[in-house]
C-alpha positions as CSV (number, residue, x, y, z in Angstrom):
1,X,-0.1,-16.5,-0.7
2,X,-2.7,-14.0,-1.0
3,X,-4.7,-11.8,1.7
4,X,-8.5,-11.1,1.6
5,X,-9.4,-8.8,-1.3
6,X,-9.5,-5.1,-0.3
7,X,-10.8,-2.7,-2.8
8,X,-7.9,0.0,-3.9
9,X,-8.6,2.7,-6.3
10,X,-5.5,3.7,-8.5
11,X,-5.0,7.4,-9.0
12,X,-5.1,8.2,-13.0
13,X,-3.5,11.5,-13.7
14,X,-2.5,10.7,-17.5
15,X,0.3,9.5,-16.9
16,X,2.1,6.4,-14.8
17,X,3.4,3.2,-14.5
18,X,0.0,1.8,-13.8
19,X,-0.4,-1.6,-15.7
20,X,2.1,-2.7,-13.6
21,X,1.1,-1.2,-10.6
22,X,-2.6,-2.9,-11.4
23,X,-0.5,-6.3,-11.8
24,X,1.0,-6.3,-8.8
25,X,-2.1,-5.3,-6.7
26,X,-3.9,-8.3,-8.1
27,X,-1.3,-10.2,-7.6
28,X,-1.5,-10.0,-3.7
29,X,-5.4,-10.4,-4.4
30,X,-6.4,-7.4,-3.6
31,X,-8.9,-5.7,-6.3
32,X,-7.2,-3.0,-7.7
33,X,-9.1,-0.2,-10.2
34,X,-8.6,3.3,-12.2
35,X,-10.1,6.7,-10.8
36,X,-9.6,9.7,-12.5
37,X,-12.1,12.3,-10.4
38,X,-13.5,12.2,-7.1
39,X,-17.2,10.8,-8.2
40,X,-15.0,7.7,-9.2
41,X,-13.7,6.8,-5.5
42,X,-16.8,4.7,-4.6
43,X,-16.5,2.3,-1.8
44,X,-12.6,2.3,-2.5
45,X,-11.2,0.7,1.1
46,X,-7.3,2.5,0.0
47,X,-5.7,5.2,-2.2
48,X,-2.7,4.4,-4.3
49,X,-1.1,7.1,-6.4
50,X,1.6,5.6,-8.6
51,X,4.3,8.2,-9.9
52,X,5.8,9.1,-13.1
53,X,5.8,12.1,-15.3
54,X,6.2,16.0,-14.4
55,X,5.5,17.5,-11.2
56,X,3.4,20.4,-12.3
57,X,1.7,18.9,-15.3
58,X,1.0,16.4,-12.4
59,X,0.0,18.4,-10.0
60,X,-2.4,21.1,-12.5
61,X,-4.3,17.9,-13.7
62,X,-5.3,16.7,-9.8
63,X,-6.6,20.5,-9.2
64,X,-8.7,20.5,-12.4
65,X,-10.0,16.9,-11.7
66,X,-10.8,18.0,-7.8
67,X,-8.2,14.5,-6.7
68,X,-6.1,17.4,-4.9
69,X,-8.8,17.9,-2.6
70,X,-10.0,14.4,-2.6
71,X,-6.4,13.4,-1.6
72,X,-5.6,16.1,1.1
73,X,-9.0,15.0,2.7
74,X,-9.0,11.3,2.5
75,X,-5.3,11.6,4.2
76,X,-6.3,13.6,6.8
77,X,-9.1,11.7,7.4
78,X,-6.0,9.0,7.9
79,X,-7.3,6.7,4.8
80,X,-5.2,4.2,3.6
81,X,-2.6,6.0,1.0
82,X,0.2,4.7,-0.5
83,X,1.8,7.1,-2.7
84,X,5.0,5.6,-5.6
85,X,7.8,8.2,-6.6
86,X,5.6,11.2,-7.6
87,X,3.1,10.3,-5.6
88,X,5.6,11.1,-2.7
89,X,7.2,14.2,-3.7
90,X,3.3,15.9,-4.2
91,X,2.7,15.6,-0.9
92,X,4.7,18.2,0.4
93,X,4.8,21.7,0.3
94,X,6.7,22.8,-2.9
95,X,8.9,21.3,-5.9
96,X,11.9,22.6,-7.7
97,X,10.7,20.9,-10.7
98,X,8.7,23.6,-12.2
99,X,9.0,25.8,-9.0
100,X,5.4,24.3,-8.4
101,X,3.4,23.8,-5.2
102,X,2.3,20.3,-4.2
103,X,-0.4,18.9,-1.8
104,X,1.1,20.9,1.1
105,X,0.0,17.1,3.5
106,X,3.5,17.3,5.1
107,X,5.9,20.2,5.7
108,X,9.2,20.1,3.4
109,X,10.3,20.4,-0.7
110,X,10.9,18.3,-3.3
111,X,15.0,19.3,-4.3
112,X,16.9,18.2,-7.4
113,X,19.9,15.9,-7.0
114,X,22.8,18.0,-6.8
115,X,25.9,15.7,-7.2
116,X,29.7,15.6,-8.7
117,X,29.6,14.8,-12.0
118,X,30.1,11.0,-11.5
119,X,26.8,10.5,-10.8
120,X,24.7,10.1,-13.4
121,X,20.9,11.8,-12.7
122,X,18.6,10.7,-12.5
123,X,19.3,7.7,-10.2
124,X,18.1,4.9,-12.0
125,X,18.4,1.5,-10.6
126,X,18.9,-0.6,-8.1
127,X,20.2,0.4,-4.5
128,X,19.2,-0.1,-1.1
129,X,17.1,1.0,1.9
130,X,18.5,1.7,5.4
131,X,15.5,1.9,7.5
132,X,15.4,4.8,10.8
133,X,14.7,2.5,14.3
134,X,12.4,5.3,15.1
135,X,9.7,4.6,12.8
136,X,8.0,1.5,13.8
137,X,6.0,1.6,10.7
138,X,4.2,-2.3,9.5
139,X,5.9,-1.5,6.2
140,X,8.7,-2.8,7.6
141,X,7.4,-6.4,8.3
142,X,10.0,-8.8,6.6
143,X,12.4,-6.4,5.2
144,X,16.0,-5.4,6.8
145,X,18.1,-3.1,6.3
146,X,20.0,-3.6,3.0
147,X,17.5,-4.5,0.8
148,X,17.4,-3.6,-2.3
149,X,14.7,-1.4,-4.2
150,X,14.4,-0.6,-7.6
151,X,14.6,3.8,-8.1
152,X,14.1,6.3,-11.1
153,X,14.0,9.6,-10.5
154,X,15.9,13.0,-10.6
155,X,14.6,14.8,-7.4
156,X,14.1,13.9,-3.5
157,X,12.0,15.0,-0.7
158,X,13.2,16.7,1.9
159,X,10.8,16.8,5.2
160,X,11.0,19.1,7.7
161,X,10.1,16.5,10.3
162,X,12.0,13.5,10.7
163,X,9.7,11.4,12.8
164,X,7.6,10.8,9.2
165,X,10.6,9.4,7.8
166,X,11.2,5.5,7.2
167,X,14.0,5.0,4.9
168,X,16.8,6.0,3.5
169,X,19.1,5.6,0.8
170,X,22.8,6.8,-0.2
171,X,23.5,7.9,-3.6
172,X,26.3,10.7,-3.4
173,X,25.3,11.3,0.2
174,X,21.4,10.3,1.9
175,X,18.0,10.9,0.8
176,X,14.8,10.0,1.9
177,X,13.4,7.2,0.3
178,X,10.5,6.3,2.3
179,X,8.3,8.0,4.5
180,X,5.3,6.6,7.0
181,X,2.9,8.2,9.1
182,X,-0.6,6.7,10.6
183,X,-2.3,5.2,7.7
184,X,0.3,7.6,4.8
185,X,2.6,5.6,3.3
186,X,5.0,6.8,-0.1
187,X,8.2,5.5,-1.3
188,X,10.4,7.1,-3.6
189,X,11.4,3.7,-4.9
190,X,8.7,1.8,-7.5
191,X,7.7,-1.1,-5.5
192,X,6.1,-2.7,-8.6
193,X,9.3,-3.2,-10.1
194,X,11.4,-4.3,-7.3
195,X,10.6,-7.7,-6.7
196,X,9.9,-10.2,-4.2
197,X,11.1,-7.2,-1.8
198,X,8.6,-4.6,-3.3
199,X,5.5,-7.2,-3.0
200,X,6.4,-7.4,0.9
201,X,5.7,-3.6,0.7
202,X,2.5,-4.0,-0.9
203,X,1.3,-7.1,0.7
204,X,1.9,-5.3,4.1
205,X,0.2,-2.0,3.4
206,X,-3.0,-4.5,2.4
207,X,-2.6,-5.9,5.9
208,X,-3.2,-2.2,7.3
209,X,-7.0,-1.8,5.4
């Protein structure tokens, strides 16, 4: 079942999952398309920034194309925003990776797992999601606690305030894996590649435009 057809521009950087991102955007019928600068964004209804690669590389090729600003603006202007993996961990303050700064949107770091040597880094996989009561977030619509999400990645966020927080996940002790606030949404896991369970994610951030 699809929803009405809300235009989302996808966030090119040079590198990311994005064919599959694309896929699964159409899939819910929404009409999904590439932006690689600011003069690109048009009548775009949502923002979605799917994540792969290296944090600074990353975050050097959003200042030289001017999406830094672009994205800092359009979420404070509480946009629709739905950031995948990297497109989490830039919107805080600072990474480890690199010792680079990010977007600065929230307060908090981006930390590299640091775990006993029986678990392998970076957490790839599947594991699941326990969501925080206090985050009434519509990302949660027909998902429960438990379900499981599919993850790759070496490094987590770490806010400094909790209330932005949605999910989280245990892999050698908890991490956030999901975080929600107004019209911001990011999730460490890759949506795309989860499933029937990351569709739900999708379909119900469409429902927000």
């Amino acid at each position: 079942m699809t929803i009405s057809s809300p235009t989302v521009a996808v966030i090119d950087y040079g590198t990311g999952n994005l064919r599959s991102v694309i896929k699964a955007f159409e899939t819910l019928g929404s009409m999904p398309f590439l932006v690689s600068g600011p003069d690109e964004i048009g009548r775009a209804e949502a923002l979605v920034f799917p994540g792969q690669g290296c944090f600074p590389d990353c975050m050097q090729s959003l200042r030289e194309s001017g999406l830094a600003d672009l994205l800092r603006d359009w979420i404070a202007d509480n946009k629709p925003y739905f950031g995948i993996c990297l497109g989490l961990q830039v919107l805080f303050d600072h990474s480890e990776e690199g010792d680079s700064p990010g977007l600065g949107v929230f307060s908090g770091i981006t930390k590299r797992f640091r775990l006993p040597s029986k678990f392998k880094i970076p957490h790839m996989g599947w594991n699941e999601i326990s969501f925080t009561p206090e985050n009434t977030s519509c990302l949660k619509k027909n998902l429960s606690d438990g379900d499981q999400f599919y993850f790759v990645h070496s490094y987590c966020v770490v806010p400094k305030d909790d209330k932005i927080v949605l999910s989280r996940t245990d892999f050698g002790g908890e991490f956030v894996s999901s975080i929600s606030f107004g019209n911001c949404h990011a999730t460490q896991f890759h949506p795309e590649k989860s499933q029937a369970k990351g569709l739900q994610i999708y379909r119900n951030f469409l429902k927000t435009i």
